[in-house]
N, C-alpha and C positions, 0 to 999 in steps of 0.2 A: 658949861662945857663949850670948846669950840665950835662954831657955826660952820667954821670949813669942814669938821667931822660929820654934820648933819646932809651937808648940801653933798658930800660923797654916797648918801645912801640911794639905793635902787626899790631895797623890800625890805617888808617887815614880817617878823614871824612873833606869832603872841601865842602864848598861853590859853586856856579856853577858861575854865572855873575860876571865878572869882576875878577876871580879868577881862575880859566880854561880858558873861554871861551870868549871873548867881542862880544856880541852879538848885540850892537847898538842900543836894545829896546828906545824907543820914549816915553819914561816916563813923558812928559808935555804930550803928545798926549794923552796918556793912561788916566792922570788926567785929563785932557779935557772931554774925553767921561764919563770917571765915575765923575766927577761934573752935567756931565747934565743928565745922568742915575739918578741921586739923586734927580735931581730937577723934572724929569719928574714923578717920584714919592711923588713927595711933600713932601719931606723930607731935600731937605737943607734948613740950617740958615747960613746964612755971622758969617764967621769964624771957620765955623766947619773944613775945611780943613787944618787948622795952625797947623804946628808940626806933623800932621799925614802922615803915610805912606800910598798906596793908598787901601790898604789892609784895613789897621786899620780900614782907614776912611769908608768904606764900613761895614764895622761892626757897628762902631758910628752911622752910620744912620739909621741902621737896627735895632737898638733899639728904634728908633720911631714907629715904626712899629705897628700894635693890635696886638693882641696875637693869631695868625692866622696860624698856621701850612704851610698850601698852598699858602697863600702871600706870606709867608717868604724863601718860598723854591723857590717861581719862582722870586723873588727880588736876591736872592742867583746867583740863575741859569742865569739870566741876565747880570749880573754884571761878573759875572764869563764867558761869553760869551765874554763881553769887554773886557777885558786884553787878554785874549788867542787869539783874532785878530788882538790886536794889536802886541803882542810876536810873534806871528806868520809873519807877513809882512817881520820882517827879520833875525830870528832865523835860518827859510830853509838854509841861505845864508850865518850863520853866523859861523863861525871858533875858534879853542881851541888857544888859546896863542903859539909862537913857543914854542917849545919844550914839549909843556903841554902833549902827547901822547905819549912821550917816556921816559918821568918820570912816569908816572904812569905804564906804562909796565915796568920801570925796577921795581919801588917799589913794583910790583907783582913779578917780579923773586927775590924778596930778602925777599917774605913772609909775607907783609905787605896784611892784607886786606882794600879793598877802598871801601869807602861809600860817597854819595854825597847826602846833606841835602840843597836843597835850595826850595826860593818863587815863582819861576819860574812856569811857566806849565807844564806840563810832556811832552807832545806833543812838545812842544819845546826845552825841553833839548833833547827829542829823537832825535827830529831833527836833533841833532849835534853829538852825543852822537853816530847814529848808520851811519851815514855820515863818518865820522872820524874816527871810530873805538876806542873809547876811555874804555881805561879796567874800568871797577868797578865793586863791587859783592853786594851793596844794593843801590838804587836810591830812593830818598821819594821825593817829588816834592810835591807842597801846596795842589796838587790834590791826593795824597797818605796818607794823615793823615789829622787830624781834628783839630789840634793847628801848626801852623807854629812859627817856631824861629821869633823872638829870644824869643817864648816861649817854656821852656829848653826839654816838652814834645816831640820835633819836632827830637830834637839829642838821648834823649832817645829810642825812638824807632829805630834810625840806629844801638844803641849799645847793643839793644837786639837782633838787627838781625844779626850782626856780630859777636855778644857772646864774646865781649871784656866789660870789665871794663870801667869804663872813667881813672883811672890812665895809660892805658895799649893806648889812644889814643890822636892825637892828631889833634885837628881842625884847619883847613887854611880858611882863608876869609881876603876878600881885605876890607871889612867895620869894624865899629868898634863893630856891632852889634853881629860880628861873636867871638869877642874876647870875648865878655861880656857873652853870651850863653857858650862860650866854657868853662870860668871860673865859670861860676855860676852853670854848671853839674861837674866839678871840672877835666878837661880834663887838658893838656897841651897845649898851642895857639903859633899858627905862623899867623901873617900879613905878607901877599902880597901886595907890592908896584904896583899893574896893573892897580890899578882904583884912584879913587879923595884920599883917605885915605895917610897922609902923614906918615913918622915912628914918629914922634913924636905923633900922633894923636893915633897910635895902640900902642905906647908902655903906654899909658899916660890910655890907656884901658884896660892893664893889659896884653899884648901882651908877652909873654914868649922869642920868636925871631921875628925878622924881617929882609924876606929877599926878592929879588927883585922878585923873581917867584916863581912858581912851582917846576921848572927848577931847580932851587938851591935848594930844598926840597928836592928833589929826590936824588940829588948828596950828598947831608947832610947825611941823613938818609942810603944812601947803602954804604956810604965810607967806613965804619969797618962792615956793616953788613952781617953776614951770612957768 
């Protein structure tokens, strides 16, 4: 990709699971309890969970719902209880990628600002986040806004808090979902090779570079910078 594109950026907004940090979350587990949260609701049907994230699908069913303010908010509030115990069991425990803490400290001494946009729980990114000492200057967690990515509202709002442009930045995530959000706010995208995403799978998503870490972001980006 061009280097003139590079040397226009200001921040960077990353992904948190599997792109910082491997956290180990128990994601059949998680769709375990919120399948049967559904059903103890009376609201699954066989095959509402095909194709959906567990997120989505938690919304999917909350459209069955009556039109009931206070159901909806303590069917919300439950649901939202499951995951963050399950995030929880071993986020405490869980650790940033090598190097992932001193890439992002250098890309702070070379002026870049960090924003970190993910599905996670807040409670549990913090976990890591204030464990580890990890630099950033806006965090949104699925508990900080009201639309998570990859609807593109969720990256919007890091980029108003950061007061950069989306040409001026550029988004990291190990999914493909991170590339797609990235280009569809019209950012610049790097895949990270740290989770299941292979480079043909992010480049084939529209992925701008593809490098094996963070690690390598960091050294990319401060090489001529500043």
């Amino acid at each position: 990709m061009s280097r003139e594109l590079l040397r226009n950026l200001r921040a960077v907004i990353f992904d948190f699971d599997g792109t910082l940090a491997e956290t180990e979350i128990d994601f059949d587990e998680m769709r375990r309890r919120t399948r049967e949260h559904i059903r103890q609701w009376g609201l699954w049907e066989e095959g509402m969970g095909e194709r959906r994230y567990v997120l989505e699908l938690i919304e999917h069913a909350e459209l069955k719902l009556p039109d009931d303010p206070a159901r909806r908010q303590q069917y919300r509030a439950e649901a939202a209880q499951i995951l963050e115990d399950v995030e929880m069991l071993t986020c405490p425990q869980a650790a940033p990628f090598p190097g992932t803490v001193e890439a992002l400290s250098r890309l702070r001494a070379c002026g870049y600002a960090i924003g970190i946009v993910t599905r996670n729980c807040h409670r549990g990114v913090q976990a890591v986040t204030d464990r580890h000492h990890l630099p950033y200057d806006v965090l949104l967690t699925r508990d900080d806004v009201e639309k998570v990515k990859p609807d593109p509202a969720h990256v919007h709002e890091a980029l108003e808090r950061l007061d950069v442009s989306p040409g001026e930045t550029i988004m990291v995530g190990d999914h493909i979902t991170d590339i797609q959000v990235g280009k569809a706010v019209g950012m610049v995208t790097c895949g990270v090779l740290t989770a299941a995403a292979t480079n043909e799978e992010l480049e084939a998503a529209g992925a701008d570079l593809v490098l094996d870490d963070v690690a390598a972001l960091g050294a990319l980006l401060c090489s001529d910078h500043r």
